[in-house]
C-alpha positions as CSV (number, residue, x, y, z in Angstrom):
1,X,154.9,115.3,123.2
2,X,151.2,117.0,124.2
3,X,151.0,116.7,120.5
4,X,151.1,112.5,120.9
5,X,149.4,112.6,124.1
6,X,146.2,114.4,122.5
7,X,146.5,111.8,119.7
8,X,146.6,108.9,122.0
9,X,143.5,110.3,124.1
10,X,141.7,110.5,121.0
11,X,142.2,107.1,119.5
12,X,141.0,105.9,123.4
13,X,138.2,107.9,122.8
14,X,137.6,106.7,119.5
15,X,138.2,103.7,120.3
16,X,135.4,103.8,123.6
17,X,133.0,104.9,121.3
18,X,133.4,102.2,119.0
19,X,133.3,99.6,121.3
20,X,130.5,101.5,122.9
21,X,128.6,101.2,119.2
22,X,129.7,97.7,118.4
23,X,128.4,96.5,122.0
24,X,124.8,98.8,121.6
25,X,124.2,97.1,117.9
26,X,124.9,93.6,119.0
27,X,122.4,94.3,122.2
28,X,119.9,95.7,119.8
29,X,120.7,92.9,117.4
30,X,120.2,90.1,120.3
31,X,117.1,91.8,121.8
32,X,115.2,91.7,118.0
33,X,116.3,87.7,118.0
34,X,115.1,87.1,121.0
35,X,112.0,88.8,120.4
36,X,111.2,87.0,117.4
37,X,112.5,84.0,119.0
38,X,109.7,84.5,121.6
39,X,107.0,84.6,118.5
40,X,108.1,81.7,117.3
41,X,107.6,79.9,120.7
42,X,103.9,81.8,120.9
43,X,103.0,80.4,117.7
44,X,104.3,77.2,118.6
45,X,101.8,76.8,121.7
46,X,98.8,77.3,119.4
47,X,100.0,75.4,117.0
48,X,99.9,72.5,119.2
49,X,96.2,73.1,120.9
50,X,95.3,73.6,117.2
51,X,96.7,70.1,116.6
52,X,95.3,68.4,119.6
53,X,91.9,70.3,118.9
54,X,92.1,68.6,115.2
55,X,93.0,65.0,116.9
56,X,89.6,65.6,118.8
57,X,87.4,66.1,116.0
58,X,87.4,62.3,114.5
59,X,86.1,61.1,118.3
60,X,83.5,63.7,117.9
61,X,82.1,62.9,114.6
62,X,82.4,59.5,115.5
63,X,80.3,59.5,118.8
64,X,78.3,62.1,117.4
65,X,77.1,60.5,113.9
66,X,74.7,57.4,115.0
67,X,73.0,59.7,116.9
68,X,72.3,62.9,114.4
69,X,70.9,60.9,111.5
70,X,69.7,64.1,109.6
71,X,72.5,66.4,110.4
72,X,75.1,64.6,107.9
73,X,76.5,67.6,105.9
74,X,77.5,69.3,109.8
75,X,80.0,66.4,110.2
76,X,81.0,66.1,106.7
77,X,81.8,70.0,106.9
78,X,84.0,69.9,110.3
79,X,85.6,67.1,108.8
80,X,86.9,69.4,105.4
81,X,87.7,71.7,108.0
82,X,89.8,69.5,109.9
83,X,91.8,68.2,106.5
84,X,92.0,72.8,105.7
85,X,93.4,73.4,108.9
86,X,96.3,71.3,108.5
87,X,97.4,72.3,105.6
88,X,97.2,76.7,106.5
89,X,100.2,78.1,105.7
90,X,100.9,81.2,108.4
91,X,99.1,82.9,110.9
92,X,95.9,84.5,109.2
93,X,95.0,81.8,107.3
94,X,95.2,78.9,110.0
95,X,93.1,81.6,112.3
96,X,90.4,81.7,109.4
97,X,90.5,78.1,109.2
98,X,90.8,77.6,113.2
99,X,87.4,80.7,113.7
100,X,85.7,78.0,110.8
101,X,86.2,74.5,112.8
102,X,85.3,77.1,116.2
103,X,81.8,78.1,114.4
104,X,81.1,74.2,113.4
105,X,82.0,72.8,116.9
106,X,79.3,75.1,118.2
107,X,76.5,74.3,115.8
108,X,77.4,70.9,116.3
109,X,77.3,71.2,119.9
110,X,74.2,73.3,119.5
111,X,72.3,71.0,117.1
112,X,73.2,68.0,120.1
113,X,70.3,69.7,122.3
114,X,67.6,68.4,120.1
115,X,69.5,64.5,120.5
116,X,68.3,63.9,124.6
117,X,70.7,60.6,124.4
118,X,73.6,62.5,122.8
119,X,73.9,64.6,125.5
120,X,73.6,62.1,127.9
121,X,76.6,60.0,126.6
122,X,79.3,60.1,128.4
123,X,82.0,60.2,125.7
124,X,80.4,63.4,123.9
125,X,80.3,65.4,127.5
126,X,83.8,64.5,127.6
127,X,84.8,65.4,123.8
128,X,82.6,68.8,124.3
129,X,84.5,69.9,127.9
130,X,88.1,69.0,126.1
131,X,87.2,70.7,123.4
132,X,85.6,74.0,124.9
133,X,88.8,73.9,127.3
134,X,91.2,74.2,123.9
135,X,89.1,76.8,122.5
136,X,90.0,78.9,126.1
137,X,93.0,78.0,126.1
138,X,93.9,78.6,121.9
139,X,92.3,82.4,123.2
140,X,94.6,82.7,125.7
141,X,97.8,81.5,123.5
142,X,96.1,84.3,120.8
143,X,96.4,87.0,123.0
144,X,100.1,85.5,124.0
145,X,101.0,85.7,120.8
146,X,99.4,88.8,119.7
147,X,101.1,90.4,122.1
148,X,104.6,89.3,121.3
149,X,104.1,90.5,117.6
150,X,103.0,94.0,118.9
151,X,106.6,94.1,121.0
152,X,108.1,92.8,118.1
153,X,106.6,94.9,115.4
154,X,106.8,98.3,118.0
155,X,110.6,97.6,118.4
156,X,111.5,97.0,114.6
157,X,109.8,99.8,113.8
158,X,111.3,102.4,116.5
159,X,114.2,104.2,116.0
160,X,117.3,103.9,116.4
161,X,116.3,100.2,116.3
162,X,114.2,100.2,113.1
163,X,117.8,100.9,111.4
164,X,119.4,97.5,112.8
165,X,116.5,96.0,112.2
166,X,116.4,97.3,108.4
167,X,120.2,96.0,107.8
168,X,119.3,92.9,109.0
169,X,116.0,91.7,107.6
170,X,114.0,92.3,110.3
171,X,110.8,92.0,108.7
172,X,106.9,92.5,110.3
173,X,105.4,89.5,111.9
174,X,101.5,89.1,111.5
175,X,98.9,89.1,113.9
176,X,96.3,86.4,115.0
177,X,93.1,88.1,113.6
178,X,89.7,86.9,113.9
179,X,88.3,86.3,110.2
180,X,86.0,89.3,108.8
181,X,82.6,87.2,109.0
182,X,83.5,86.6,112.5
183,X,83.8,90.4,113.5
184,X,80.3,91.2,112.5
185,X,77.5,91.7,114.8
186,X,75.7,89.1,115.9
187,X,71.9,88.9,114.4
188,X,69.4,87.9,117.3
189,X,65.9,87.6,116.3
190,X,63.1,87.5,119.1
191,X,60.3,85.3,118.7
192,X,56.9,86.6,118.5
């Protein structure tokens, strides 16, 4: 009888610590879902700002080309990047693509100072304060992003975790990196 008795308390036990196992890997399981799920949603957010940043660009080049006569191959270049941009497959290559159409929206805006009546129409202030509002809030979305990656990567790679995450195809998510040309110091030269 204390025979059966032990028996019985260790197939509870048993028992407890299987349900105890089974409940711990579908937490672990659910918490890796819906921290990838949360990626996905980050990446989704700047994909749209990149998208409505793109729909800009037309106006731009539109308002922008009776007025900069001699500055053809600027427009003609944002508008290539615009057509690369929506074709970038994953996130390194749309942020080398998105850092190129950043780079040509400034010269563009920068080559606009030496056009007195560009400036002063009222369609291109608009275009420039939409579009420099998208490129704040495209950072911001990056750093969402870049921080849900580094929660997701951290956890898939920590153990006990890194184990579920290894039987269930948990794979690395990439980063949101600036492209290598834009990392480099910045080259002023002083007049003199």
């Amino acid at each position: 009888m204390a025979f059966e008795v032990a028996l019985i308390c260790c197939g509870g036990v048993f028992i407890g610590l299987l349900a105890l196992l089974v409940f711990y890997l579908f937490s672990v399981y659910n918490g890796l879902v819906s921290l990838r799920n949360n990626i996905d949603k980050a990446w989704a957010n700047i994909d749209v700002l990149l998208k409505q940043r793109t729909d800009l660009i037309p106006n731009l080049v539109e308002t922008v080309k009776g007025y900069m006569k001699y500055e053809k191959q600027v427009l003609t270049d944002i508008t290539a990047l615009r057509t690369s941009i929506m074709g970038a497959q994953g996130p390194q290559e749309t942020a080398t693509h998105s850092e190129a159409i950043s780079a040509a929206l400034k010269t563009i805006f920068a080559v606009s100072e030496k056009y007195p009546n560009l400036k002063a129409n009222e369609n291109f202030l608009k275009l420039q304060e939409q579009l420099s509002s998208m490129e704040n809030q495209i950072a911001d979305r990056r750093e969402f992003y870049n921080d849900a990656v580094m929660l997701y990567n951290t956890r898939i790679k920590s153990v006990p975790d890194s184990i579920i995450a290894a039987m269930f195809h948990f794979t690395e998510s990439e980063y949101f990196k600036a492209a290598e040309e834009e990392k480099k110091a910045v080259q002023v030269k002083m007049g003199g």
